[in-house]
Rosetta silent file (secondary structure, phi, psi, omega in degrees, C-alpha in Angstrom):
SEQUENCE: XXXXXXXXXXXXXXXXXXXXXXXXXXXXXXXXXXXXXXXXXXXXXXXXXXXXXXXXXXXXXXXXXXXXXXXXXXXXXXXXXXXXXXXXXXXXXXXXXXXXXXXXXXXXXXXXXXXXXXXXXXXXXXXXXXXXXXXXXXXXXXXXXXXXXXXXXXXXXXXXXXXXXXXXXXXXXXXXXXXXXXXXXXXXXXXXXXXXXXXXXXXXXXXXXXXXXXXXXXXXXXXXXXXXXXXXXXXXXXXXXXXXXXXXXXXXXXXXXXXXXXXXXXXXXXXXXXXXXXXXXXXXXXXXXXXXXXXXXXXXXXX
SCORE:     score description
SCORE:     0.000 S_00000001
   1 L     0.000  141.248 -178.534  -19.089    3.839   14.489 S_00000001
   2 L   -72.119  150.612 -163.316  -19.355    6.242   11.648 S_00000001
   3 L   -85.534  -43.553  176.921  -16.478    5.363    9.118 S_00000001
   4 L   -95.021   33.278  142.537  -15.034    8.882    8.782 S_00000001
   5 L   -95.295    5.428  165.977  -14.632    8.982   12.676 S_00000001
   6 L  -101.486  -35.193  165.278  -13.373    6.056   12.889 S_00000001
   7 H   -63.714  -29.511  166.561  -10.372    6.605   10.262 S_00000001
   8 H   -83.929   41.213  159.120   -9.649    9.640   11.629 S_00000001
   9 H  -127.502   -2.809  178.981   -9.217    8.120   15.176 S_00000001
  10 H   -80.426  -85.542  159.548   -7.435    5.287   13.410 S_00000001
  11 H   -17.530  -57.666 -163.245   -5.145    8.194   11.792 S_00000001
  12 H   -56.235  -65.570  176.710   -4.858   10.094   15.174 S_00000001
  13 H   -12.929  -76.420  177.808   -3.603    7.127   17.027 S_00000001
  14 H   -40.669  -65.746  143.703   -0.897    6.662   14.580 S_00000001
  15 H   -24.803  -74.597 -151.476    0.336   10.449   14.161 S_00000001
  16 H   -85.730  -12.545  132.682    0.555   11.072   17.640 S_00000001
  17 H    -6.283  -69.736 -157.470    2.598    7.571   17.880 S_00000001
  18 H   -70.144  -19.099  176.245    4.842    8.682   15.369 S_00000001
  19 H   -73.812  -45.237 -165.810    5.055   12.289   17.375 S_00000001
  20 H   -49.918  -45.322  161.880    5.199   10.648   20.405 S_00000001
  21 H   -40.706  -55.778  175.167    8.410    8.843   19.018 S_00000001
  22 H   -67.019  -43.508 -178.963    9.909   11.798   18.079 S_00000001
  23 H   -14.407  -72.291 -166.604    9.435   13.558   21.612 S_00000001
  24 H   -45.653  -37.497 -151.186   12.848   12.239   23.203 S_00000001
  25 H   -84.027  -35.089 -160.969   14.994   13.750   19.623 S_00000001
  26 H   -75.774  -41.122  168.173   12.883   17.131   20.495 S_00000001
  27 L   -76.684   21.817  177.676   14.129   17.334   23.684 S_00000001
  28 L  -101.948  145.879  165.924   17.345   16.753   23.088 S_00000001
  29 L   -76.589 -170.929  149.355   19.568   20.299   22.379 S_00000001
  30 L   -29.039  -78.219 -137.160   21.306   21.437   19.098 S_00000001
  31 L   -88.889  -39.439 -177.700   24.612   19.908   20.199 S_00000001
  32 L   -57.203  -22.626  175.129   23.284   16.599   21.740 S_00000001
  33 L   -61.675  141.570  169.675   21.638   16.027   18.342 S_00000001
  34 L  -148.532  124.241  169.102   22.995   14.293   15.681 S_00000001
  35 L   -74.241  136.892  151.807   21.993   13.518   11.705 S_00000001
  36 E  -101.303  153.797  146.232   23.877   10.306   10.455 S_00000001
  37 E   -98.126  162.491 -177.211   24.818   10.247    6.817 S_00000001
  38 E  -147.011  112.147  177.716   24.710    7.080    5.163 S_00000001
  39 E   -66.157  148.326 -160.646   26.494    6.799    1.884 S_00000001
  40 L  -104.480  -79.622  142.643   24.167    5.573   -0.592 S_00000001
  41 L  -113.031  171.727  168.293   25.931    5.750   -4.053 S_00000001
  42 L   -69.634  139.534  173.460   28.404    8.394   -5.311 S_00000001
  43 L    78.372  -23.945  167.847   27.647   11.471   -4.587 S_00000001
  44 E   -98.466  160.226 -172.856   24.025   10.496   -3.239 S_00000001
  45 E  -147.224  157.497  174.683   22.924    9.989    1.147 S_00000001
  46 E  -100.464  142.469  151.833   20.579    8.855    3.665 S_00000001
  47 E  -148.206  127.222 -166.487   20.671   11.338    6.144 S_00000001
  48 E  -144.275  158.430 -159.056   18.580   10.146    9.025 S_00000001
  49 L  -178.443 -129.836 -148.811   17.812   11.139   12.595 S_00000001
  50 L   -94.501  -16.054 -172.564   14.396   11.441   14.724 S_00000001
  51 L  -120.421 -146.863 -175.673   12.054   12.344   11.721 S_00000001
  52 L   -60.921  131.174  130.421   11.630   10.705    7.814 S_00000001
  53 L     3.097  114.055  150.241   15.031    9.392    6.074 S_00000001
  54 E   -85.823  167.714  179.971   16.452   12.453    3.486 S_00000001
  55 E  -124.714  155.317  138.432   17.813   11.672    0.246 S_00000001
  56 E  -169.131  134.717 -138.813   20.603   13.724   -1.274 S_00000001
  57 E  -112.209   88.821 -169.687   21.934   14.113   -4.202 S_00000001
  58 L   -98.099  154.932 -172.813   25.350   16.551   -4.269 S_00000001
  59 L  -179.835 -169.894 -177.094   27.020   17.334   -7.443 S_00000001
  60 L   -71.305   -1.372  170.925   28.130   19.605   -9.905 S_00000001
  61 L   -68.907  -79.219  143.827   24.601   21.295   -9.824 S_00000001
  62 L   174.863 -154.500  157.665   24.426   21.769   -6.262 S_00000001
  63 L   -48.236  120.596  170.924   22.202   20.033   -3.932 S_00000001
  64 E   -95.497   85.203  161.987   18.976   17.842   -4.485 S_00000001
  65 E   -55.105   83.973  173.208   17.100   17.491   -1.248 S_00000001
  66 E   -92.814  134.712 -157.568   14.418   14.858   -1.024 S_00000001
  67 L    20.407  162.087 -161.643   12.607   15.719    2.019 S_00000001
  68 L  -137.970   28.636  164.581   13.772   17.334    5.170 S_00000001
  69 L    75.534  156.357  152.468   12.817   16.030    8.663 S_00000001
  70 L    -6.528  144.567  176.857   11.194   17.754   11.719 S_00000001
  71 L   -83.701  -16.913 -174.801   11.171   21.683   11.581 S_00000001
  72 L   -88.132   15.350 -175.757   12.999   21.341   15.033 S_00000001
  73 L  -111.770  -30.612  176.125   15.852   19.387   13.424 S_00000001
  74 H    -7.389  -72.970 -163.366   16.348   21.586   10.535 S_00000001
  75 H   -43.132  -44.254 -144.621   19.758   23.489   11.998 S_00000001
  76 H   -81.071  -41.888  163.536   21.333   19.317   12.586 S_00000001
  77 H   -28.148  -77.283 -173.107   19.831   18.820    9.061 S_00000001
  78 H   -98.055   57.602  178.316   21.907   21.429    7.345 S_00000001
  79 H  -138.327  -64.140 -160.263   25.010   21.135    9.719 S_00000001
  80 H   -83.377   -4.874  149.270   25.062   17.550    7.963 S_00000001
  81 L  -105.054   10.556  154.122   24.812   18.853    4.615 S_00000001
  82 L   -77.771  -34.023  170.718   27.087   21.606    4.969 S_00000001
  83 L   -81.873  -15.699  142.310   29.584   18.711    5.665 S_00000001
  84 L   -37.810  -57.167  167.197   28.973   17.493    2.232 S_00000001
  85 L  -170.552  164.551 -167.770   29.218   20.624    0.258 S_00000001
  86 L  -105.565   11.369 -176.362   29.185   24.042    0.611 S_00000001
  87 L   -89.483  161.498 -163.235   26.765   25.034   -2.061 S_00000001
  88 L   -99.838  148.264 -177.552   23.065   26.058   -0.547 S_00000001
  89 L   -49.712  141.041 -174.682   20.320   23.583   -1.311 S_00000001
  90 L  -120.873    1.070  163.254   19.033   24.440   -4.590 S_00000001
  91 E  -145.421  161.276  165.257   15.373   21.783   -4.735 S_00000001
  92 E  -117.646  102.998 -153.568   13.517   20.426   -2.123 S_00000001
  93 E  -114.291  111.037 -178.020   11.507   17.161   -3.498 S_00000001
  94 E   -89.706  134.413 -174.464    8.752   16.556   -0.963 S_00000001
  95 L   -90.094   -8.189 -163.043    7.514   12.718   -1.144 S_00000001
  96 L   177.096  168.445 -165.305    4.585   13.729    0.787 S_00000001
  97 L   -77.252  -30.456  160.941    2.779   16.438    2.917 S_00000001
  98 L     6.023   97.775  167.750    3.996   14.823    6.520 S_00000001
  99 H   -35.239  -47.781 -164.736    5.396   17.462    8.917 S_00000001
 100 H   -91.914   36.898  156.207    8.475   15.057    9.762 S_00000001
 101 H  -135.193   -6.864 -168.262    9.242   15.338    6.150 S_00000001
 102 H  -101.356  -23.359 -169.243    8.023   18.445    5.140 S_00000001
 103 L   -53.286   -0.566  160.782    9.312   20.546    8.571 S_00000001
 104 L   -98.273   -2.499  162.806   11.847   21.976    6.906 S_00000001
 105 H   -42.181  -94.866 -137.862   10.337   23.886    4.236 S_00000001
 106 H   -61.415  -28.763 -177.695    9.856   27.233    5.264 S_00000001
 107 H   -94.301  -10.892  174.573   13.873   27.686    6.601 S_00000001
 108 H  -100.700  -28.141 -175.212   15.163   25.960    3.206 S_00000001
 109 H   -80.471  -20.419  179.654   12.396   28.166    0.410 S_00000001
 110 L   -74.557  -13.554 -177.987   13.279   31.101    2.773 S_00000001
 111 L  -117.922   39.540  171.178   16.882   30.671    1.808 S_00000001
 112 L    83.219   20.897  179.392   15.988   29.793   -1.756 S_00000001
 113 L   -93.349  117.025 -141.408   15.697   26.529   -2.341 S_00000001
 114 E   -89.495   87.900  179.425   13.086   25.690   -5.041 S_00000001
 115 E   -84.061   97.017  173.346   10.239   23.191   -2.873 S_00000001
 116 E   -93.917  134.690  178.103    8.989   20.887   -5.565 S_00000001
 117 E  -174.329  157.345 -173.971    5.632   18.328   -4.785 S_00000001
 118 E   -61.703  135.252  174.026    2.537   16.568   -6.000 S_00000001
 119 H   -22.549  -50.588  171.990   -0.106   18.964   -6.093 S_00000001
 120 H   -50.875  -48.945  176.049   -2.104   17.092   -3.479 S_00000001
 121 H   -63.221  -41.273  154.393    0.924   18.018   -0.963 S_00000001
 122 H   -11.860  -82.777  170.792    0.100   21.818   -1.953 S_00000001
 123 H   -33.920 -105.783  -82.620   -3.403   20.932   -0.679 S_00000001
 124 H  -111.885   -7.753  164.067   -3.202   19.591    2.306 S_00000001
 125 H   -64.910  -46.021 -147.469    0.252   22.129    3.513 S_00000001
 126 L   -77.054  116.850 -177.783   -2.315   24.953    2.101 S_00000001
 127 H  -103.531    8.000  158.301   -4.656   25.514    5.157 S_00000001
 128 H   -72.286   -3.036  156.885   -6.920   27.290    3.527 S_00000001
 129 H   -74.724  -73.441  175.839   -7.802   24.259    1.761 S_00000001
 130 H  -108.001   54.396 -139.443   -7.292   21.504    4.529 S_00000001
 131 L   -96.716  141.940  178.040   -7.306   23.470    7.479 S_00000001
 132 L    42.127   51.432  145.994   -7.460   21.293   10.807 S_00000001
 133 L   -48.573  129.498  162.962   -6.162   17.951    9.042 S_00000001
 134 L   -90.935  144.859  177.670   -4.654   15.780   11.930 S_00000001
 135 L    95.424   11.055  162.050   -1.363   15.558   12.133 S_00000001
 136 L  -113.087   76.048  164.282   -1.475   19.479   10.184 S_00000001
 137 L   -50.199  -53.761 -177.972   -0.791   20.952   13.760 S_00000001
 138 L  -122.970  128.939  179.043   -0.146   24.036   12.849 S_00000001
 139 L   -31.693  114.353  177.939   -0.615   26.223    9.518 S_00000001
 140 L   -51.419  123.315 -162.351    2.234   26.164    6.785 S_00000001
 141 L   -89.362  154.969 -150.755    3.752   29.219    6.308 S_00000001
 142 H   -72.239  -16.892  173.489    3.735   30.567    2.689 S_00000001
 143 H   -83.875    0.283 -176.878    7.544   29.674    2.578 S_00000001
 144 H  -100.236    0.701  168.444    7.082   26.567    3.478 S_00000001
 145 L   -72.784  147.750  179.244    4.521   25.454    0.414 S_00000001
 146 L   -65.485  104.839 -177.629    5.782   23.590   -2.562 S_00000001
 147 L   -53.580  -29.463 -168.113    6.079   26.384   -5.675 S_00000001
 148 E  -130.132  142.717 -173.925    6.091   24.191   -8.449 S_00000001
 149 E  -130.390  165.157  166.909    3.490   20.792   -8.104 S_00000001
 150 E  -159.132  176.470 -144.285    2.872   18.212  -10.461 S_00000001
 151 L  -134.550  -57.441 -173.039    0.172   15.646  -11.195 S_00000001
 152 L   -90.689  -74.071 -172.067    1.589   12.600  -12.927 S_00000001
 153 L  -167.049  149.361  162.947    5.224   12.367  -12.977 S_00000001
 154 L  -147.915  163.123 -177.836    8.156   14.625  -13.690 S_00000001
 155 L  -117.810  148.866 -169.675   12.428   14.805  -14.403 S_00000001
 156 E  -114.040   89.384  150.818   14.963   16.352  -13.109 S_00000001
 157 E   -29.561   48.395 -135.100   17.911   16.881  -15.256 S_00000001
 158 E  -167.859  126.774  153.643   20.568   17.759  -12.021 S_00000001
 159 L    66.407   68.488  167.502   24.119   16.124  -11.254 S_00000001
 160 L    60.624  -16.879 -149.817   24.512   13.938  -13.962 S_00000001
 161 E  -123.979  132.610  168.534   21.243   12.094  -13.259 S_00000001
 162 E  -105.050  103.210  170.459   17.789   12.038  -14.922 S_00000001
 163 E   -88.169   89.610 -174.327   15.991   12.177  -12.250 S_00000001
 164 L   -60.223  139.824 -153.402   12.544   10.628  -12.220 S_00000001
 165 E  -151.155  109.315 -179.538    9.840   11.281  -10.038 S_00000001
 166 E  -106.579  148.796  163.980    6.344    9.269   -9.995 S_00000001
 167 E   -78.538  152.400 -173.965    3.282   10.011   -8.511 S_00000001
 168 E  -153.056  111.862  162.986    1.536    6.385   -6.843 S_00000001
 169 L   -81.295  132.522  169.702   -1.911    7.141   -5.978 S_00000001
 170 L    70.067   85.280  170.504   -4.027    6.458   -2.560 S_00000001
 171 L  -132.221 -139.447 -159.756   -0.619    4.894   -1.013 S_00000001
 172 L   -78.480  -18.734  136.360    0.750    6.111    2.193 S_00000001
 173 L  -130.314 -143.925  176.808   -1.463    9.384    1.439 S_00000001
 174 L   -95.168  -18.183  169.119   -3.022   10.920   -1.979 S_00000001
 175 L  -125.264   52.827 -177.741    0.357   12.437   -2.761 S_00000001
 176 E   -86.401  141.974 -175.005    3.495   10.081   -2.554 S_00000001
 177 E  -112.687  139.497  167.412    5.930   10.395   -4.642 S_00000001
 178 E  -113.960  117.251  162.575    8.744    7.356   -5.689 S_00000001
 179 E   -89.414  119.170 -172.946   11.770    9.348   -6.387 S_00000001
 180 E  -118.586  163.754 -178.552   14.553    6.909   -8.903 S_00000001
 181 E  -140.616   98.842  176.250   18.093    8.304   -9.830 S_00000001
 182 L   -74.701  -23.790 -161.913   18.366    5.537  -13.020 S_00000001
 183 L   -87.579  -34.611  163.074   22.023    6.491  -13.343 S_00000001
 184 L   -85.810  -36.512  169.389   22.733    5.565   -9.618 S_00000001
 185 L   111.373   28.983 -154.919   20.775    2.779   -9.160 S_00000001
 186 E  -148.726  143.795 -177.069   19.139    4.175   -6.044 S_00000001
 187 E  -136.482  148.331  176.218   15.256    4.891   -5.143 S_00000001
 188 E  -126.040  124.309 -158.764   13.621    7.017   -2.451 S_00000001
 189 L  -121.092    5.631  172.490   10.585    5.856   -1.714 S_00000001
 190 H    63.172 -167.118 -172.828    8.704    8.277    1.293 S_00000001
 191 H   -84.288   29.152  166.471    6.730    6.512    3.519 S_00000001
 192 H  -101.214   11.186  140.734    5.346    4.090    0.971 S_00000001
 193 L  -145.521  128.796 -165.090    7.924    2.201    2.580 S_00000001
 194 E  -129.852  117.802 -142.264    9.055    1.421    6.235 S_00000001
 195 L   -99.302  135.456 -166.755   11.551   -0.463    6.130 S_00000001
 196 L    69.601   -2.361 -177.051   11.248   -3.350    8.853 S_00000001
 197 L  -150.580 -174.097 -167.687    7.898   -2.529   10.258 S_00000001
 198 L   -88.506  133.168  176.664    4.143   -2.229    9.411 S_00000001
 199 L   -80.521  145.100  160.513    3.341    0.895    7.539 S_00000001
 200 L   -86.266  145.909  177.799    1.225    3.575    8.150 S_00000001
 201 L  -111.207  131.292  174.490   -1.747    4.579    5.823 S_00000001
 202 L   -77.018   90.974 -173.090   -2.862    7.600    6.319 S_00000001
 203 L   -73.282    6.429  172.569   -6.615    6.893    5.882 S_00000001
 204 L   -59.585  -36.448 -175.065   -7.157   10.351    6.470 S_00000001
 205 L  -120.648   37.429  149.842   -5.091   11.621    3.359 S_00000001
 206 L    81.429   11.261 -168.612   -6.699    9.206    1.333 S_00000001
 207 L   -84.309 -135.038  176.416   -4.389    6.710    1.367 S_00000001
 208 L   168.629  170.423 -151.991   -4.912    2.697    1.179 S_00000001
 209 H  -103.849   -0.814  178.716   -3.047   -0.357    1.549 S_00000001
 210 H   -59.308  -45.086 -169.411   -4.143   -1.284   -2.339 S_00000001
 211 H   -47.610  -41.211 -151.206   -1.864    1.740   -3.238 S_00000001
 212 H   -80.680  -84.635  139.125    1.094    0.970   -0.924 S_00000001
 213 H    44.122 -105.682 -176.361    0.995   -2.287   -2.960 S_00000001
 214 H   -63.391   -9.450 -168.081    1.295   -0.718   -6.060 S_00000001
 215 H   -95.968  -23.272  168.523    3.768    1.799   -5.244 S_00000001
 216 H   -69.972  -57.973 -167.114    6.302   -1.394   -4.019 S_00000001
 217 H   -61.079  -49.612 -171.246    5.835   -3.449   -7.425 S_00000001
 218 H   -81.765   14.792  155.994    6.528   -0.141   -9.142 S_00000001
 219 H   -83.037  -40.759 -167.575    9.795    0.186   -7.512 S_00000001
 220 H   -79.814    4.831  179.486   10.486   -3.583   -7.913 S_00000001
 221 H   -96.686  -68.761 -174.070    9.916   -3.046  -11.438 S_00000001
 222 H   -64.001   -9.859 -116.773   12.429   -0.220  -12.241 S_00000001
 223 L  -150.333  149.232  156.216   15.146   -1.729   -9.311 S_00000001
 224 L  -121.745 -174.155  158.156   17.787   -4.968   -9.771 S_00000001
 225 L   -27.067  -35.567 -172.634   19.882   -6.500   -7.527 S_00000001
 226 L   -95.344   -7.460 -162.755   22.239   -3.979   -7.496 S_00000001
 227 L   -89.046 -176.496 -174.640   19.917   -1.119   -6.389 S_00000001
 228 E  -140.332  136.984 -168.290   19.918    0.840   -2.625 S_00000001
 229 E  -132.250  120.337 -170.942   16.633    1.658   -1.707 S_00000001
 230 E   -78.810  140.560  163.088   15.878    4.638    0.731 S_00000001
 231 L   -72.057  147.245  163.042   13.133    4.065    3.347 S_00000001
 232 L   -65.093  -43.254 -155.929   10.549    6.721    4.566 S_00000001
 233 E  -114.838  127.500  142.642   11.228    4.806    7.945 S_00000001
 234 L   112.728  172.583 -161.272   13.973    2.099    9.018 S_00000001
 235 L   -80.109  162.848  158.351   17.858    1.379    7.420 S_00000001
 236 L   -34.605  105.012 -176.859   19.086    1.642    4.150 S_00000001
 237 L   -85.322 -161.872  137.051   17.471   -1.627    1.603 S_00000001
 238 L  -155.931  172.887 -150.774   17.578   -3.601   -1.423 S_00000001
 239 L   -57.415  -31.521  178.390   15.288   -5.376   -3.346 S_00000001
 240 H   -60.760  -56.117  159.275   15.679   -8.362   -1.024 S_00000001
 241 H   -90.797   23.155  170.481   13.978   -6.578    1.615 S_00000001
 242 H  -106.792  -21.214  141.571   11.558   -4.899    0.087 S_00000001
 243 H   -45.705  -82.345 -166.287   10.218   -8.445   -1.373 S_00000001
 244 H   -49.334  -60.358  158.846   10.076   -9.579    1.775 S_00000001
 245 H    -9.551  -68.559 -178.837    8.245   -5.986    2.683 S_00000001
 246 H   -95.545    6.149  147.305    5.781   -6.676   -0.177 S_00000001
 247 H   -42.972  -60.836 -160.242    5.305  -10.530    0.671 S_00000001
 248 H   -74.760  -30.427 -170.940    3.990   -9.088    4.449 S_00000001
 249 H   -79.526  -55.783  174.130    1.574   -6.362    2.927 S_00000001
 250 H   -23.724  -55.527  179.924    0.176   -8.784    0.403 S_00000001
 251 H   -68.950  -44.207  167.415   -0.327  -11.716    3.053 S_00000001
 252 H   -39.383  -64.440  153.443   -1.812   -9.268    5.707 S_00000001
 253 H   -31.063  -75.947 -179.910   -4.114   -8.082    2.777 S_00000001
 254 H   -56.824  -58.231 -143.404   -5.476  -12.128    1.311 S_00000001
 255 H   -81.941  -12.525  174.599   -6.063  -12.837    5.229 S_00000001
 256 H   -66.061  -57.817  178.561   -8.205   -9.224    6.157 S_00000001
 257 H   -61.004  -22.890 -168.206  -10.074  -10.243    3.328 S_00000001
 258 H   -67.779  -44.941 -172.015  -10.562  -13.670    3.620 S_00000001
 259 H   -87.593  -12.105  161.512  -12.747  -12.809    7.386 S_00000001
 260 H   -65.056  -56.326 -163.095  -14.305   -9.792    5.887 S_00000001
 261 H   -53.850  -41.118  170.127  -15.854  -12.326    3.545 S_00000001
 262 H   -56.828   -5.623  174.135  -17.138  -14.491    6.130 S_00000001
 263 L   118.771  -21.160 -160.425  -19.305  -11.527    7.357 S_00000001
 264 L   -79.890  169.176 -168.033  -17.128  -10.751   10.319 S_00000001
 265 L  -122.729  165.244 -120.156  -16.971   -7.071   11.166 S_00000001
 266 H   -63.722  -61.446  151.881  -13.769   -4.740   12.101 S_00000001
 267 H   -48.326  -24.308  162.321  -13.547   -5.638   15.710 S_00000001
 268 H   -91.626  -20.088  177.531  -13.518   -9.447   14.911 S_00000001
 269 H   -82.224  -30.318  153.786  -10.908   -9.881   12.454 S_00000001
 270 L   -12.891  -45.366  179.570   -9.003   -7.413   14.830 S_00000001
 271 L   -81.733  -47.476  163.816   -9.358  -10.196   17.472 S_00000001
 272 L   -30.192  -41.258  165.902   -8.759  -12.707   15.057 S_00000001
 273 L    80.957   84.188  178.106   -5.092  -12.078   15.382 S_00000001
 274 L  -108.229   33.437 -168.130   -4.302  -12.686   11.546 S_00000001
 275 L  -135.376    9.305  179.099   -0.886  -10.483   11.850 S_00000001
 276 L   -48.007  -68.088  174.829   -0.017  -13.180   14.961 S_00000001
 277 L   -33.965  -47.883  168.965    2.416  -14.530   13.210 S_00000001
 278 L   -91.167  -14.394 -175.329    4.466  -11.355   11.862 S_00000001
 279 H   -46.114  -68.311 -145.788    3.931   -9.170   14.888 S_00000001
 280 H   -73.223    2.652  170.469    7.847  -10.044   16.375 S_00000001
 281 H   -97.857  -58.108 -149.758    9.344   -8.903   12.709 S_00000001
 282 H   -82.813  -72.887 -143.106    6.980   -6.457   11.602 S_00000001
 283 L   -91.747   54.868 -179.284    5.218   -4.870   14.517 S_00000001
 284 L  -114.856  -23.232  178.312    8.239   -2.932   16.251 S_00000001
 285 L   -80.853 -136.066 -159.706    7.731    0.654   14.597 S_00000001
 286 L   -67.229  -38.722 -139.102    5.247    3.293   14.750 S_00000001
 287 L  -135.048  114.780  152.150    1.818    0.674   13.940 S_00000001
 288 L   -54.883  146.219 -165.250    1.308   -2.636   16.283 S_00000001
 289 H   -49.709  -59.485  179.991    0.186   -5.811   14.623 S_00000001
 290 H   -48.961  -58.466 -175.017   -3.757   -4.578   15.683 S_00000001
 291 H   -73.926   -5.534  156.279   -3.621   -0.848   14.170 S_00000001
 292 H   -80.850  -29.496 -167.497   -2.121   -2.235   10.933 S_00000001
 293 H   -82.560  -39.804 -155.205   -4.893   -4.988   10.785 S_00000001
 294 H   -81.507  -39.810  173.784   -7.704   -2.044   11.606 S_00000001
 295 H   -57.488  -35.772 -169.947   -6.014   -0.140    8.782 S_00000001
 296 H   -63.067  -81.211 -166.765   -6.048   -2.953    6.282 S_00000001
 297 H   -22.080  -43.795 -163.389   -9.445   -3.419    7.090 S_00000001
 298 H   -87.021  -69.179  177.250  -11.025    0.420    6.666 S_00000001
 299 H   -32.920  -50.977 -156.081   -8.710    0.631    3.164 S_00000001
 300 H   -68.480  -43.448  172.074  -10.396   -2.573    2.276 S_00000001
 301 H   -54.702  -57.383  172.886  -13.558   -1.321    3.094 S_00000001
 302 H   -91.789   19.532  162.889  -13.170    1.943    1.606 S_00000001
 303 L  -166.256    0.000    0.000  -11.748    1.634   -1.617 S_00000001
């Protein structure tokens, strides 16, 4: 099979999983819905519900949004950060281009809130760029693109906190962002972590599982004992599980490679069952022991 059909049918699979997932929350109304908050540290929350884990950061500033869920969750979204404070969001820190983190752009920049993201999340929102992406159902509306982008890393000065914001290339796409609040002790980490399960890489958006990798040690590097670590996916962490996290991507990783060396090809380590072992901890989210192994594999292959 040609390689980029087969990562994007790798990709689809996964997306419309993760949509699929979501269905039941969409079809629920407004008032059957409900965002939990989850206190984090002072003054920062988890606020989580059918699409990616928000971060937020309330203070004497006003609100710090990192990502924002589904576009059809939006209203439950700011109904749970209305109970919080009454000041209107004033940034939006996208960790990545992902509709169920990004859907709420266009109703928070129309009511002024300042959508910050790595350039690459520009692209691939911009569809005059990436136009028919999968999992970019429908075109981003100009309020819903990030205004200000950035390439490396940048800080945020806001609620007491210098708030740091790295770019970690070829990860869970080409534009993830690790958001840390050094002052709180607390990291938001997008979907370059799912907390409890198998991740997804988008191999579509460039990501890889070398990346995903690197974007865990450089959290465990800035993080102690003491820190709370937000998930793209899955409960509230610490350092303990996200060791354990980058223990399974690591092992997963040595054993894809070890039968790509012998020669075998995508469908036999696939069969091979080398994710046997980890499937009843790991393999419970969005990505099955097999579509994580098929992933490893094409990242291995491709970068």
């Amino acid at each position: 099979m040609h390689s980029s059909l087969c990562r994007c049918l790798v990709a689809g699979a996964v997306l419309n999983c993760m949509l699929s997932a979501a269905a039941p929350v969409a079809a629920q109304t407004a008032q059957e819905l409900e965002i939990r908050t989850v206190p984090v540290a002072d003054g920062i929350y988890m606020l989580t519900g059918g699409g990616g884990n928000v971060g937020l950061s309330v203070g004497v500033d006003g609100p710090f949004m990192i990502d924002d869920q589904l576009a059809f969750l939006d209203a439950a979204v700011q109904k749970a950060v209305s109970a919080l404070t009454e000041e209107p969001v004033r940034f939006v820190l996208n960790t990545h281009w992902h509709g169920d983190h990004t859907g709420g752009n266009e109703s928070l920049g129309k009511s002024g809130a300042l959508i910050v993201a790595h350039e690459n999340v520009r692209k691939r929102l911009d569809p005059e760029e990436f136009r028919g992406l999968i999992g970019n159902s429908r075109q981003a509306p100009p309020a819903a693109l990030p205004v200000v982008t950035f390439s490396d890393a940048m800080t945020f000065h806001w609620n007491g906190d210098d708030i740091r914001v790295m770019h970690i290339e070829h990860a869970h796409t080409d534009g993830d962002a690790i958001v840390w609040f050094p002052r709180k002790n607390v990291i938001h980490m997008g979907d370059i972590y799912f907390s409890g399960q198998y991740p997804v890489i988008d191999l579509n958006s460039e990501g890889s599982i070398s990346g995903v990798i690197k974007g865990v040690r450089q959290a465990l590097r800035i993080a102690d004992a003491e820190s709370r670590i937000i998930p793209g996916h899955g409960p509230l962490s610490g350092t303990t599980q996200l060791r354990e996290y980058l223990h399974m991507l690591t092992t997963v990783l040595e054993r894809v490679q070890a039968l790509m060396v012998t020669g075998m090809q995508e469908a036999a380590v696939i069969a091979a069952r080398p994710t046997s072992d980890l499937d009843a901890k790991w393999g419970n989210g969005y990505v099955s022991g097999d579509q994580f192994v098929a992933a490893v594999y094409q990242s291995i292959r491709n970068h």
